[in-house]
C-alpha positions as semicolon CSV with decimal commas, in nm:
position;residue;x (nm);y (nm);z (nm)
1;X;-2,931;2,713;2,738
2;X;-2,773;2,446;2,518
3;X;-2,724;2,573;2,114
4;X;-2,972;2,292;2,023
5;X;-3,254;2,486;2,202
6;X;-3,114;2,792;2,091
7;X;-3,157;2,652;1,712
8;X;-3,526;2,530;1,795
9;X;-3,619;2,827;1,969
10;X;-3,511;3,083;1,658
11;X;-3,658;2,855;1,370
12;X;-3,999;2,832;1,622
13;X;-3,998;3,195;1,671
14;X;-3,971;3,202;1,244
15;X;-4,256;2,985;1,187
16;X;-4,501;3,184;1,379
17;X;-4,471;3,476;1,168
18;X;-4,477;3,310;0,859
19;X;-4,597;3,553;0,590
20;X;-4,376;3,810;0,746
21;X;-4,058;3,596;0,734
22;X;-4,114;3,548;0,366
23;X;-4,153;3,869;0,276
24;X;-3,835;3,982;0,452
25;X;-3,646;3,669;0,232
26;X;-3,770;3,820;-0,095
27;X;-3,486;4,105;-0,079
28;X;-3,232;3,863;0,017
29;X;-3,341;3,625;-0,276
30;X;-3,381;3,876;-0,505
31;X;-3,035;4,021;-0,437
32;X;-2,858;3,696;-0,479
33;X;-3,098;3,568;-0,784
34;X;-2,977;3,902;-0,935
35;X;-2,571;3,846;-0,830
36;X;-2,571;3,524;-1,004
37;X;-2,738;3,615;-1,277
38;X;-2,556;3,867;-1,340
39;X;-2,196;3,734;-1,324
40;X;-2,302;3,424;-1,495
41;X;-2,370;3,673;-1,794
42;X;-2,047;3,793;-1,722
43;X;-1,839;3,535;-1,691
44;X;-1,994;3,379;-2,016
45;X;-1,901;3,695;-2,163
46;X;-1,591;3,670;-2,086
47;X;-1,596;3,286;-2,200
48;X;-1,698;3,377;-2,577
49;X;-1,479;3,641;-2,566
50;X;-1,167;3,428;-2,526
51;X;-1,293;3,170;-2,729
52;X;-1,318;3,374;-3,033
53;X;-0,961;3,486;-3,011
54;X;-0,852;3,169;-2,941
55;X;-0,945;3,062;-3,215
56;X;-0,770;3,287;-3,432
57;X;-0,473;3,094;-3,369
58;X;-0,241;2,943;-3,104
59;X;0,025;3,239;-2,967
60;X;-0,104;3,434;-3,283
61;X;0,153;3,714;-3,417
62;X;0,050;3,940;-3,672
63;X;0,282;4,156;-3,819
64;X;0,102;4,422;-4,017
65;X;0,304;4,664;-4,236
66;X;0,414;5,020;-4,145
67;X;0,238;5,362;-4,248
68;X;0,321;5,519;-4,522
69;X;0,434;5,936;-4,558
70;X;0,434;6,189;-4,801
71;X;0,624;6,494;-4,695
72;X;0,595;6,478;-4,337
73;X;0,210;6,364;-4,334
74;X;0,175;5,972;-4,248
75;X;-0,123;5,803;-4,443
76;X;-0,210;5,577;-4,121
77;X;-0,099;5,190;-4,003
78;X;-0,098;4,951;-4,272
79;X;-0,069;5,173;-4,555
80;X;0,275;5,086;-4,661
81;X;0,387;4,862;-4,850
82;X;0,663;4,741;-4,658
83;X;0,635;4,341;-4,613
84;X;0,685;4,051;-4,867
85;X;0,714;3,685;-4,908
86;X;1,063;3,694;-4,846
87;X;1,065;3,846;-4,498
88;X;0,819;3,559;-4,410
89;X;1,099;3,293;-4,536
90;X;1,382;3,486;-4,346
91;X;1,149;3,483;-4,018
92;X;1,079;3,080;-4,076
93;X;1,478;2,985;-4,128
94;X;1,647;3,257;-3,852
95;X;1,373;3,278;-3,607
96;X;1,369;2,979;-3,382
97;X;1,080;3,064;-3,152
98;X;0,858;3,085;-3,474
99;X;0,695;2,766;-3,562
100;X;0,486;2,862;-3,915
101;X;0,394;3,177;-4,102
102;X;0,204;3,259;-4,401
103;X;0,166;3,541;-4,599
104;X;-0,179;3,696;-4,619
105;X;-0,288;3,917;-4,956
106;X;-0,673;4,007;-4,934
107;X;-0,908;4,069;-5,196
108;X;-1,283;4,128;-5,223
109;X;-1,522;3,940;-5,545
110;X;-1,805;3,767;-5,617
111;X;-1,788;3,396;-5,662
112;X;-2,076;3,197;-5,862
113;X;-2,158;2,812;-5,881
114;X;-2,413;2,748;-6,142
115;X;-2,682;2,986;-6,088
116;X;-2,611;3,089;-5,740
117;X;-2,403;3,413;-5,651
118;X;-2,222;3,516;-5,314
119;X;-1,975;3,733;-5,198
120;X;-1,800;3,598;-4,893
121;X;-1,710;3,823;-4,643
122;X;-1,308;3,764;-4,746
123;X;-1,083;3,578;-5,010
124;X;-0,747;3,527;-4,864
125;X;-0,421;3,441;-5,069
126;X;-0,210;3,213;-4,817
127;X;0,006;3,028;-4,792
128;X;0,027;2,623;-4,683
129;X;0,121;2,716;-4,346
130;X;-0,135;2,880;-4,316
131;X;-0,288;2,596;-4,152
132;X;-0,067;2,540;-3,869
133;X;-0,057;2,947;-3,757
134;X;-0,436;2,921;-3,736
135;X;-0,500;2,631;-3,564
136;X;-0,752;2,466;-3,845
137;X;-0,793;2,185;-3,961
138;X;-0,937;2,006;-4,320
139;X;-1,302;1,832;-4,252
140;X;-1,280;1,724;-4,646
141;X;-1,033;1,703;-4,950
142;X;-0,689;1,864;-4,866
143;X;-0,505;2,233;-4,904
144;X;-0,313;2,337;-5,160
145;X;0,073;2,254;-5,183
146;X;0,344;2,468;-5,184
147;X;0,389;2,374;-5,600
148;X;0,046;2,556;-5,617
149;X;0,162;2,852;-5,472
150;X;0,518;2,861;-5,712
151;X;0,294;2,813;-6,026
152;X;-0,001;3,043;-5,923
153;X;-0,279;2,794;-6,028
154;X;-0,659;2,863;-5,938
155;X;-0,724;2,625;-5,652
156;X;-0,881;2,725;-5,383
157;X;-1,018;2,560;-5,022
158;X;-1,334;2,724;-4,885
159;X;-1,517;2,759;-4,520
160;X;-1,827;2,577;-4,396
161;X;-2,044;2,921;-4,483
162;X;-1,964;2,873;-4,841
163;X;-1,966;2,509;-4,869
164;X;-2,343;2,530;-4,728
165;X;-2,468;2,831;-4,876
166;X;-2,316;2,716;-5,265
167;X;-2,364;2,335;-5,244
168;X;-2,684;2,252;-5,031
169;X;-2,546;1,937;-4,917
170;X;-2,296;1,868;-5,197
171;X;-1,987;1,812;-5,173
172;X;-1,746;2,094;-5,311
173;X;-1,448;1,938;-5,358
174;X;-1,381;1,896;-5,732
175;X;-1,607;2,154;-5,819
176;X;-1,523;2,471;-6,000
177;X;-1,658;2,831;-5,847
178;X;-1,604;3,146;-6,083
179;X;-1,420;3,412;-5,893
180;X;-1,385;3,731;-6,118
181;X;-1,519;3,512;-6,416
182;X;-1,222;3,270;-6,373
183;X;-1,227;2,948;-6,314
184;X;-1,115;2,797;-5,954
185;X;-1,090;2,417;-5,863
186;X;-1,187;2,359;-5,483
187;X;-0,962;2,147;-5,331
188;X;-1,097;2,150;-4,989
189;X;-1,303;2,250;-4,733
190;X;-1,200;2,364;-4,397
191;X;-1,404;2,228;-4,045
192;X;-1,624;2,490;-3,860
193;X;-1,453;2,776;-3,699
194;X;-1,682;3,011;-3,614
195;X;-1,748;3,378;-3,544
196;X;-1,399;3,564;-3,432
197;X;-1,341;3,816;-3,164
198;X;-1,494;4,100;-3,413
199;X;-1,766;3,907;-3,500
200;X;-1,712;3,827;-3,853
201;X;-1,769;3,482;-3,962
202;X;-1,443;3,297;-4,028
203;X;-1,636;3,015;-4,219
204;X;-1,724;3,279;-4,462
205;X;-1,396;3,289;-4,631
206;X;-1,201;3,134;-4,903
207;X;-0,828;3,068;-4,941
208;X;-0,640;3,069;-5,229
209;X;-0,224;3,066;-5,242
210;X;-0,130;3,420;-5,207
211;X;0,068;3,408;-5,546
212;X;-0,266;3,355;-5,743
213;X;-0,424;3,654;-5,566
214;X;-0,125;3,862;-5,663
215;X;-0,109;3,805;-6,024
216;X;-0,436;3,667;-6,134
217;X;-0,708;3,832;-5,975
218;X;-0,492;4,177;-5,879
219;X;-0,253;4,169;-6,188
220;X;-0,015;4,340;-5,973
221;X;0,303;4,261;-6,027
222;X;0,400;4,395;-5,699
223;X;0,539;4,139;-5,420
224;X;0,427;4,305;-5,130
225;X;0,163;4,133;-4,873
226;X;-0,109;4,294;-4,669
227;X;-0,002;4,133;-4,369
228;X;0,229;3,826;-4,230
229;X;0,044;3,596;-3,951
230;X;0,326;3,413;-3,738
231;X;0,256;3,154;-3,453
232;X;0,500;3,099;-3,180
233;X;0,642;2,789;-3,067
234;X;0,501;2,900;-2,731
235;X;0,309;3,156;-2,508
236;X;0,638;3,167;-2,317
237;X;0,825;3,230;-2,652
238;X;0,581;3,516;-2,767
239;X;0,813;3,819;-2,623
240;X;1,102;3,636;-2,789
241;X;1,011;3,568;-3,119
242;X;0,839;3,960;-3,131
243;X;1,225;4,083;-3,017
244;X;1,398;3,878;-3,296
245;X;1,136;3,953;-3,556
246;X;1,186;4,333;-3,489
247;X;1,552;4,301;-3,500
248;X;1,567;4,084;-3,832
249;X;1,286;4,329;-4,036
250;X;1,469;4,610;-3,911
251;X;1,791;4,467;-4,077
252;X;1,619;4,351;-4,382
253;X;1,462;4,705;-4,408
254;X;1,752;4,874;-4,385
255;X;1,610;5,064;-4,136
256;X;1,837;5,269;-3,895
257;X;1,902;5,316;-3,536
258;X;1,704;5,648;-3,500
259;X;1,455;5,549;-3,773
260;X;1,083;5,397;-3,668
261;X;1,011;5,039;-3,790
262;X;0,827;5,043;-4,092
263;X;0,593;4,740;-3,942
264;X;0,406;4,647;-3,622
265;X;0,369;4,314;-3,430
266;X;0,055;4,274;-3,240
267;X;0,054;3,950;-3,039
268;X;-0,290;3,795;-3,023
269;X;-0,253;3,741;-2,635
270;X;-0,260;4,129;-2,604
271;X;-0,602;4,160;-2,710
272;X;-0,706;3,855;-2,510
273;X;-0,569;4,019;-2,189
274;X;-0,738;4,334;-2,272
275;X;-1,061;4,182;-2,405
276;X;-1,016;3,990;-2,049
277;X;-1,001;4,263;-1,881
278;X;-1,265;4,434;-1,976
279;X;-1,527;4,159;-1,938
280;X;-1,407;4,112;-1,561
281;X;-1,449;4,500;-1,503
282;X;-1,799;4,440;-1,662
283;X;-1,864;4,183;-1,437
284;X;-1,759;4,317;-1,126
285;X;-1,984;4,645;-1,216
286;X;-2,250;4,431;-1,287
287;X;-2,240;4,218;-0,958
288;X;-2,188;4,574;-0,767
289;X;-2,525;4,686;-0,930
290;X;-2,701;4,361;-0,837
291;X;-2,558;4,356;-0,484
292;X;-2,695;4,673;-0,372
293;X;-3,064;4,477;-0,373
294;X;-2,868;4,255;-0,115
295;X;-2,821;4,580;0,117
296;X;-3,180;4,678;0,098
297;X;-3,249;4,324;0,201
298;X;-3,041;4,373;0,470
299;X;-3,195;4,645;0,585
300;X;-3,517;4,473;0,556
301;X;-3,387;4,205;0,823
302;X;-3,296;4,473;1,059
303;X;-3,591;4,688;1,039
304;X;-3,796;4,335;1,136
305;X;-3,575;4,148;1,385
306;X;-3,642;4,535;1,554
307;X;-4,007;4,505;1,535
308;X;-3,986;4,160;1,658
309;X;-3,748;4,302;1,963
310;X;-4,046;4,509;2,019
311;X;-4,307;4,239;1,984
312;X;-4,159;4,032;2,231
313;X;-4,012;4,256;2,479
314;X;-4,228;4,021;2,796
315;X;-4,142;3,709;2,671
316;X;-3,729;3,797;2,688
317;X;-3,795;3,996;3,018
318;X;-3,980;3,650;3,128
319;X;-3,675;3,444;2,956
320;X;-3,413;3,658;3,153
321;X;-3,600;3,630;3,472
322;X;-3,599;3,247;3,466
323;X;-3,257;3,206;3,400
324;X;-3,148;3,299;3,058
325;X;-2,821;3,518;2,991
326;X;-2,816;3,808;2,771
327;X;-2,567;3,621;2,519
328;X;-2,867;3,349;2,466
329;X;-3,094;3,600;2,381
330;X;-2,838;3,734;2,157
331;X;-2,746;3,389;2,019
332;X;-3,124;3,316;1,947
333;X;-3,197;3,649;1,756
334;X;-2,872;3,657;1,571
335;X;-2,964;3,285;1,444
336;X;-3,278;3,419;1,325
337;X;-3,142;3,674;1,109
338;X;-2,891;3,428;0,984
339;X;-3,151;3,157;0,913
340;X;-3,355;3,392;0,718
341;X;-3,092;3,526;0,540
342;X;-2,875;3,198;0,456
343;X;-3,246;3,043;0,309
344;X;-3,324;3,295;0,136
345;X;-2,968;3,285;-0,023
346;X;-3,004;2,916;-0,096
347;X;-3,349;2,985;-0,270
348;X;-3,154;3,279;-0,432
349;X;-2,863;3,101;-0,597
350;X;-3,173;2,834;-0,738
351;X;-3,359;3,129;-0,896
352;X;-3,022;3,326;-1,016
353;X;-2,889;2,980;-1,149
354;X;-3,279;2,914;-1,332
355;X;-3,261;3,281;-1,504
356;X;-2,908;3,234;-1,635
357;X;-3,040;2,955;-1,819
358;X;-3,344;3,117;-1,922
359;X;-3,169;3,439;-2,046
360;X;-2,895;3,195;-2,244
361;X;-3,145;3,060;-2,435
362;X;-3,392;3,380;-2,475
363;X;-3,121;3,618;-2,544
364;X;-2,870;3,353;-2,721
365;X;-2,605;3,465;-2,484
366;X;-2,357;3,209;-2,337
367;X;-2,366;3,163;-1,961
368;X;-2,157;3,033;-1,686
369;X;-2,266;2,964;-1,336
370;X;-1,906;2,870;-1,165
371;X;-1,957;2,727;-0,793
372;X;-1,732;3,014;-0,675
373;X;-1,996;3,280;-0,776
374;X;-2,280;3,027;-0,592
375;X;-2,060;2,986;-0,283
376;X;-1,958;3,370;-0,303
377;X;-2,314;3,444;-0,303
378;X;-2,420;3,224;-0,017
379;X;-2,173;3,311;0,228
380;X;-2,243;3,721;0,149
381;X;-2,588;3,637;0,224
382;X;-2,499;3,465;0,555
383;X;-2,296;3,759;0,624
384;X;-2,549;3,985;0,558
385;X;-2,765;3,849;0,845
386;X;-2,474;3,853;1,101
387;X;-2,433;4,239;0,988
388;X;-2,737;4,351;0,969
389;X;-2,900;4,100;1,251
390;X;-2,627;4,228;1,467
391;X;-2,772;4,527;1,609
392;X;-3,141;4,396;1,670
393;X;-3,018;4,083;1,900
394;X;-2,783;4,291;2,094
395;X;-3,067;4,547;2,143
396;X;-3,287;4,259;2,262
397;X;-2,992;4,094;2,507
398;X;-2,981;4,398;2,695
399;X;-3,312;4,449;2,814
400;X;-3,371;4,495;3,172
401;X;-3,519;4,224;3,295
402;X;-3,768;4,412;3,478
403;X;-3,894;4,677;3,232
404;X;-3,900;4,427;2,983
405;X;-4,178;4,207;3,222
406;X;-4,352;4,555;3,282
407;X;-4,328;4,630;2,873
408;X;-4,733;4,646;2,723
């Protein structure tokens, strides 16, 4: 028997049964709806993920001072006060795989235009670099200069959050806002950045140079900084510009061989490989879940193609009689299971694909339906008719010819 008949035979043999056929398909497509549903989550998880931290800042370093002790008992990470202004400068001149840095001094107030109030959820003293280390840009007006920062004077550039929430559609820039019932001219606003890795809105934020923070609205006269945000010439550069940074702040610490650093580095790509990470083990547990559906429709094909073994036991003893071998009975059943399964699996991936979009804009979640996942899913569903259609057509190829003809 040629494959052609083969083919015509198995769909034929479908087609009577109709109703039943269907109904095996339905664990098949709901296995595969489920897979790429589910890794389309997933892998939009994973998506947001690493566009939140990317947007933090290109090969992001951020050096955050050391803990501070009392008699043997260490107050925790970042409770020294162990970095300044001046370590920044000494990283910028004798640290050539550093390409910016800025201090960072944080502070928490009200601000108040006219009538309206609103605490944003930071005010940052920067510096002008501070810029280039994040990666953002000016939609309107400029940032403050570097002659701002020597003379501490209250200017300040603000986030998209602000500039809507304050302004309704006015412009900011030349406007005053009242930050601890001083007086601050807005110079700027920044463009959109969005929500970062923790969630917190970044828009939400306004910047004003560091030295203002220190003296005006903290009256410290203290030059420490809360933290010092470096970017890297490169990714390839990180591991080099974290090795020279160490060794210079250990020098300018006076720290010695056998004493601990009195800072940390924490590259940004560190808790992108980690976040990644953890959103592919996510999505792999997820697709495991989903898949086992895909066994029990597996098992579904079997436990028919074996009833239909049974059904038509005469008409393969009547086949093998008239000249058909056992491997075209076992072609024609295998085919079967395959056909039913690789359908279903197309009808599948059109249903998992229609959810994904349905949950991203019920849920608000970001999807992503990557033609690996759809051609993945596919070819395991093929598969899962050659493994579990297997058994049934070589069952049915080895019927005796004559029992199968006497068979009632």
């Amino acid at each position: 028997m040629g494959p052609f008949l083969i083919m015509r035979l198995a769909l034929r043999s479908l087609l009577r049964n109709k109703v039943r056929t269907g109904l095996t398909m339905l664990g098949i497509i709901i296995g595969i709806a489920s897979v790429i549903a589910m890794v389309a989550l997933g892998q939009g998880a994973s998506g947001m993920i690493q566009q939140q931290i990317s947007s933090m800042g290109r090969n992001l370093l951020m050096i955050m001072p050391g803990a501070a002790s009392s008699r043997g008992f260490s107050f925790g990470g970042g409770s020294g006060m162990t970095l300044t202004p001046d370590d920044a400068n000494a990283i910028l001149k004798e640290v050539p795989a550093i390409r910016a840095i800025t201090p960072v001094v944080r502070t928490r107030a009200q601000i108040i235009y006219g009538s309206v109030n609103w605490v944003p959820s930071s005010i940052e003293g920067v510096s002008p670099g501070f810029l280039e280390v994040r990666d953002w840009g000016v939609e309107e007006g400029g940032f403050f200069t570097e002659a701002h920062v020597l003379s501490a004077q209250k200017v300040c550039v603000v986030g998209q959050t602000i500039a809507t929430n304050l302004f309704a559609g006015e412009s900011p820039v030349g406007h005053q806002i009242r930050i601890k019932n001083m007086p601050f001219l807005i110079v700027g606003v920044l463009s959109r950045k969005g929500t970062n890795a923790m969630g917190r809105d970044q828009d939400d934020s306004v910047f004003i140079p560091w030295t203002t923070v220190k003296k005006v609205l903290q009256g410290s006269a203290f030059n420490n900084v809360d933290q010092l945000l470096a970017s890297a010439v490169s990714a390839e550069s990180m591991n080099e510009a974290i090795a020279e940074i160490t060794r210079l702040l250990r020098q300018r610490h006076r720290l010695q061989d056998k004493e601990d650093s009195d800072f940390n580095i924490l590259p940004m790509a560190e808790i992108a490989n980690a976040a990644a990470s953890t959103s592919r083990i996510m999505t792999l547990l997820l697709a495991v879940i989903a898949s086992i559906s895909l066994v029990v429709g597996g098992v579904g094909i079997m436990n028919i193609m074996l009833v239909a073994v049974a059904e038509r036991t005469r008409e393969i003893g009547l086949r093998m009689a008239i000249g058909a071998r056992g491997r075209d009975i076992l072609l024609q059943f295998l085919i079967e299971a395959v056909v039913i399964s690789f359908v279903a699996g197309v009808v599948g991936m059109i249903l998992g694909a229609a959810a994904a979009e349905i949950l991203s804009k019920t849920l608000k979640w970001p999807t992503q339906v990557s033609p690996a996942s759809i051609g993945l899913a596919v070819l395991f569903s093929g598969g899962v008719g050659v493994f579990f259609g297997f058994y049934p057509a070589v069952k049915a190829s080895r019927l005796d010819p004559v029992e199968a003809l006497r068979y009632e």
